[in-house]
N, CA, C and O of each residue as an XYZ file, in Angstrom:
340
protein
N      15.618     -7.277     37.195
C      14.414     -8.071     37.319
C      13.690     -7.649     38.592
O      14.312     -7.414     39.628
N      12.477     -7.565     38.504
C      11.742     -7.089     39.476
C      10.568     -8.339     39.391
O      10.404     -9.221     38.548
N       9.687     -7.947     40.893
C       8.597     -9.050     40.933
C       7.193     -8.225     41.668
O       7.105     -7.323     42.502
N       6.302     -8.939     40.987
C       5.039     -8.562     41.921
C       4.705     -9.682     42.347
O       4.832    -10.706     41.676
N       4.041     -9.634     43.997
C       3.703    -10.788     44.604
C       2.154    -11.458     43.972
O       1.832    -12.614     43.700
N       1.639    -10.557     43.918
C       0.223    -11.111     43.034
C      -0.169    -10.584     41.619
O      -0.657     -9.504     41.287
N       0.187    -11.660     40.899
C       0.258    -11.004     39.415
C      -1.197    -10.359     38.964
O      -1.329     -9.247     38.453
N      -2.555    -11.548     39.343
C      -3.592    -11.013     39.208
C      -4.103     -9.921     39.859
O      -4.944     -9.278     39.229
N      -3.750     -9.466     41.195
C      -4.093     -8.082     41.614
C      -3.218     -7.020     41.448
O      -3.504     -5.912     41.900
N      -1.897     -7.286     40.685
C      -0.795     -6.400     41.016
C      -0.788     -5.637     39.310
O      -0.555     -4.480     38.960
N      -1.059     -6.555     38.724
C      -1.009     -6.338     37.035
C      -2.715     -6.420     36.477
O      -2.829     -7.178     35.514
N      -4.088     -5.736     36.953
C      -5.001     -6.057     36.624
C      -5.490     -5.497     35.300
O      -6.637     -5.550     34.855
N      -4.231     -4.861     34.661
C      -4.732     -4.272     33.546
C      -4.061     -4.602     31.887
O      -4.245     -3.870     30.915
N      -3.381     -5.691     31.891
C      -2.212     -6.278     31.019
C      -3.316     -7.549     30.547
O      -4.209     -8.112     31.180
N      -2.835     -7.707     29.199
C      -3.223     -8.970     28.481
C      -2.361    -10.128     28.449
O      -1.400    -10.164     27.680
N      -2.695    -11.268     29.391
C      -1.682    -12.385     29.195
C      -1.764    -13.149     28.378
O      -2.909    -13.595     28.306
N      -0.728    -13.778     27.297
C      -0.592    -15.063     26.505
C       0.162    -15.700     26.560
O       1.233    -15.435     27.108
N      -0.120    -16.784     26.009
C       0.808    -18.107     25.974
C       0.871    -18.563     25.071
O       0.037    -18.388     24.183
N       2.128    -19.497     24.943
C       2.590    -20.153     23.690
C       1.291    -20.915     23.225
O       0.468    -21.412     23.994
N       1.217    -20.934     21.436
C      -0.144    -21.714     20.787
C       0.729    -23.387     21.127
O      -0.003    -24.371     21.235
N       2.111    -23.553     21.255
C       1.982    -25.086     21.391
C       2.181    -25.365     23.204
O       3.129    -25.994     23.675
N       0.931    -24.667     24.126
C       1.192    -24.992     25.511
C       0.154    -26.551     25.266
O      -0.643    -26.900     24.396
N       0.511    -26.979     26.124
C      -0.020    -28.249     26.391
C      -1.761    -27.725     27.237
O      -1.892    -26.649     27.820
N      -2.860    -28.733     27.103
C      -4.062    -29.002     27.317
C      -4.066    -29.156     29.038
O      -5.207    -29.157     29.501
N      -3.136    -29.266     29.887
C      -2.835    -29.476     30.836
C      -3.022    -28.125     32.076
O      -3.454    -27.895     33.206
N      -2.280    -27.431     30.781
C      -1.918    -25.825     31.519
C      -1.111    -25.708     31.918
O      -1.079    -24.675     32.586
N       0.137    -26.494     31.920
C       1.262    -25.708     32.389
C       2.567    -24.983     31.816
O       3.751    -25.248     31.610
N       1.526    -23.742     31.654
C       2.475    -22.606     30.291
C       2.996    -21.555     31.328
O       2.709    -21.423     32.518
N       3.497    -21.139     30.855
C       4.116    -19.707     31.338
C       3.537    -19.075     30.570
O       3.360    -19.567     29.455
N       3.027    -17.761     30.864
C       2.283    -16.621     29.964
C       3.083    -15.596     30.283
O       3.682    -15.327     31.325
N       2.992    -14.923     28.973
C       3.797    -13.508     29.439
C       2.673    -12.428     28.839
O       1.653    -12.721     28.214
N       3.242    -10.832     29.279
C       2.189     -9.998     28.723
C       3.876     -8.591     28.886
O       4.998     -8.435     29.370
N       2.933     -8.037     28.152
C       3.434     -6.241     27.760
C       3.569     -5.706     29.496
O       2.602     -6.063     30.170
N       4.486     -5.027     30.141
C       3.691     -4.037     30.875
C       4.252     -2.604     31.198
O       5.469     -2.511     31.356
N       3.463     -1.468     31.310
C       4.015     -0.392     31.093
C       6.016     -0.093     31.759
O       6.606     -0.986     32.368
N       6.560      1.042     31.496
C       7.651      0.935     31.545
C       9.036      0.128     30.759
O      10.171     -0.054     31.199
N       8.447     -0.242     29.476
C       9.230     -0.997     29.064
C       9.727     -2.267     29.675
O      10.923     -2.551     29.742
N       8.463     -3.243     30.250
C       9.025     -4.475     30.876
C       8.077     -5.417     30.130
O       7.070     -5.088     29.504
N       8.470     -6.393     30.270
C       7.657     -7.785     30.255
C       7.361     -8.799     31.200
O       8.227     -9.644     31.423
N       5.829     -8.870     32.033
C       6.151     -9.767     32.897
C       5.750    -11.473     32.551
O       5.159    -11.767     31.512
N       6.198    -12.606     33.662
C       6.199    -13.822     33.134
C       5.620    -14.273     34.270
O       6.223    -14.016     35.312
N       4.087    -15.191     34.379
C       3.685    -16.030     35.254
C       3.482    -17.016     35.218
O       3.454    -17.380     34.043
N       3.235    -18.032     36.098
C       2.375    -18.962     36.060
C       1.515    -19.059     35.693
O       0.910    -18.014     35.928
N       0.686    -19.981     34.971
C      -0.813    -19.725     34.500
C      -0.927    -20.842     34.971
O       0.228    -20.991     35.369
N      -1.523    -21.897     35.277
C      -1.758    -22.396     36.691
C      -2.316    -21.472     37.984
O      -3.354    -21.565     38.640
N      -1.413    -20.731     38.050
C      -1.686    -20.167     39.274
C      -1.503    -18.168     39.298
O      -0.604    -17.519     39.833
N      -2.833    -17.603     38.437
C      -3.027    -16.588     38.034
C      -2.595    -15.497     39.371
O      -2.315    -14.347     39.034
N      -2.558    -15.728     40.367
C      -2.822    -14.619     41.336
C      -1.383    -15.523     42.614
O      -1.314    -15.445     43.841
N      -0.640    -16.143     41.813
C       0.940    -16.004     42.125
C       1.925    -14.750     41.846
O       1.453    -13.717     41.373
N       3.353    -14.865     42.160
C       3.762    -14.556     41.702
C       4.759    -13.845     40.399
O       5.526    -14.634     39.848
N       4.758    -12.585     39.972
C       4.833    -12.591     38.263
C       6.186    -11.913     38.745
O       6.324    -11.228     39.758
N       7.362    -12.319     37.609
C       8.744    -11.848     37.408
C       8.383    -10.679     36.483
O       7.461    -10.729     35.669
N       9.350     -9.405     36.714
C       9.010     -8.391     36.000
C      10.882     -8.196     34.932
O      12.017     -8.087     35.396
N      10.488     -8.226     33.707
C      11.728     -8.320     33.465
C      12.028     -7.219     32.353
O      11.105     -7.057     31.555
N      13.011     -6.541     32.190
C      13.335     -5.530     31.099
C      13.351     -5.655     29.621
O      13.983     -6.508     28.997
N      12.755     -4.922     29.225
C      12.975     -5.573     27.577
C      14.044     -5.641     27.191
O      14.070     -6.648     26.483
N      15.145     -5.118     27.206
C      16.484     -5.642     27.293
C      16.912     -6.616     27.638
O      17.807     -7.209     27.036
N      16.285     -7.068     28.855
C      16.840     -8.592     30.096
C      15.621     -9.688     28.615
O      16.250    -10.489     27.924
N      14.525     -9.596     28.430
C      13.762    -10.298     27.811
C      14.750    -10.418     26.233
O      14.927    -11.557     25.800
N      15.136     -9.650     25.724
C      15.529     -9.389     23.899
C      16.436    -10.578     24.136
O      16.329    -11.700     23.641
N      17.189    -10.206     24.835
C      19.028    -10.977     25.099
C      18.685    -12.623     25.500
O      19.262    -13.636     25.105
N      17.200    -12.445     26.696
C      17.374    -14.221     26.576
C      16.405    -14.769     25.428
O      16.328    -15.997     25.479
N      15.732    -14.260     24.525
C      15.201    -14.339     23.883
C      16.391    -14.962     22.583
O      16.267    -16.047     22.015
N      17.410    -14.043     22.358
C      18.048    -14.253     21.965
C      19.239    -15.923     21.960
O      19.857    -16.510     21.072
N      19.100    -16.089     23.100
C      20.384    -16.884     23.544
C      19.022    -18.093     23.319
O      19.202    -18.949     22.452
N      18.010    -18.108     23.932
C      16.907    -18.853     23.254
C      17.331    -19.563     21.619
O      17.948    -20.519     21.148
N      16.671    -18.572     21.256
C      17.134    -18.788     19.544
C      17.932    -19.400     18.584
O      17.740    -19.945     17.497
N      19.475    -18.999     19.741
C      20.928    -19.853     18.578
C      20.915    -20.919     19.812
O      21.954    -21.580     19.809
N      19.850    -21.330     21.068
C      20.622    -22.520     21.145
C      21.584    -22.161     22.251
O      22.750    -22.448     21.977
N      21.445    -21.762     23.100
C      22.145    -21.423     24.381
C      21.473    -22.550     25.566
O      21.975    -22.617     26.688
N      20.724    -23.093     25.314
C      19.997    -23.842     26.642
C      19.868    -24.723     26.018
O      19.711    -25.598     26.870
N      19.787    -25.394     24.685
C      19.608    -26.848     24.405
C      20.523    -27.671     25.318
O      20.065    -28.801     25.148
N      21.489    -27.785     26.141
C      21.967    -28.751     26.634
C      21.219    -28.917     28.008
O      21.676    -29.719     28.823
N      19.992    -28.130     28.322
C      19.076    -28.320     29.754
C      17.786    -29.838     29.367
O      17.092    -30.494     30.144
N      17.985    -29.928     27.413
C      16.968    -30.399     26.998
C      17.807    -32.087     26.934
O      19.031    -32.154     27.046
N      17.209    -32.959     26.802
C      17.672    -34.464     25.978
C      17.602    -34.172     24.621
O      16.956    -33.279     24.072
N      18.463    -35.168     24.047
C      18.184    -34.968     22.651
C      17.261    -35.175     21.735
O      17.013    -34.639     20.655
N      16.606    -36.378     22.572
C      15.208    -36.375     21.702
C      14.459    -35.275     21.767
O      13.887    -34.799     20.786
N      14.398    -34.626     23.346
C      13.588    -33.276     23.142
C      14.264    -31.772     22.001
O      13.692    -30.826     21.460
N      15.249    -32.082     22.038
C      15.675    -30.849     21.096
C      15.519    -30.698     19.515
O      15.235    -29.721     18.822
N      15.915    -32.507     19.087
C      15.211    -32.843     17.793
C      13.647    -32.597     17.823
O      13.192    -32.028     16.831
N      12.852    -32.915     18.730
C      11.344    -32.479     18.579
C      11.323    -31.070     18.509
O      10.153    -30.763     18.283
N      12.184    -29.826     18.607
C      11.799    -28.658     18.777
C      12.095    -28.697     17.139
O      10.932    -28.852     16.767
N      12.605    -28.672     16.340
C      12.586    -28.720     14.815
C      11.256    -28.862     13.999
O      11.083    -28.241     12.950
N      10.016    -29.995     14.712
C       8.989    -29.534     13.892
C       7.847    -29.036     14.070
O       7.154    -28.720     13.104
């Protein structure tokens, strides 16, 4: 994992998105493509913070552990039943 200190001046050439169910609020994490086979992850809140630079490998695997359910016990249960619909 690597980092740039200013995502907006450090990464000025990457397309950031965010999840379609982020909240109206703004506080998503966006991620984008960036060369070298990485993916980085910021704040969107705060565009010209700091962005984590992470491997597509380091990204697949938690992506993965995501998926079957490796972190539902960080959630309550009502929040984990809400991730179902």
């Amino acid at each position: 994992m690597g980092q740039v200190p200013n995502a907006q001046d450090g990464l000025p050439d990457v397309t950031w998105r965010k999840s379609a169910r982020s909240g109206k609020q703004g506080n998503c994490v966006e991620l984008a493509p960036v060369p070298a086979r990485r993916v980085a992850v910021r704040n969107s809140r705060f565009p010209e913070g700091p962005a984590l630079l992470f491997s597509v490998a380091e990204m697949s695997a938690f992506l993965a552990d995501v998926k079957r359910g490796a972190y539902d016990d960080l959630l309550g249960p009502d929040d984990v039943a809400g991730l179902a619909s």
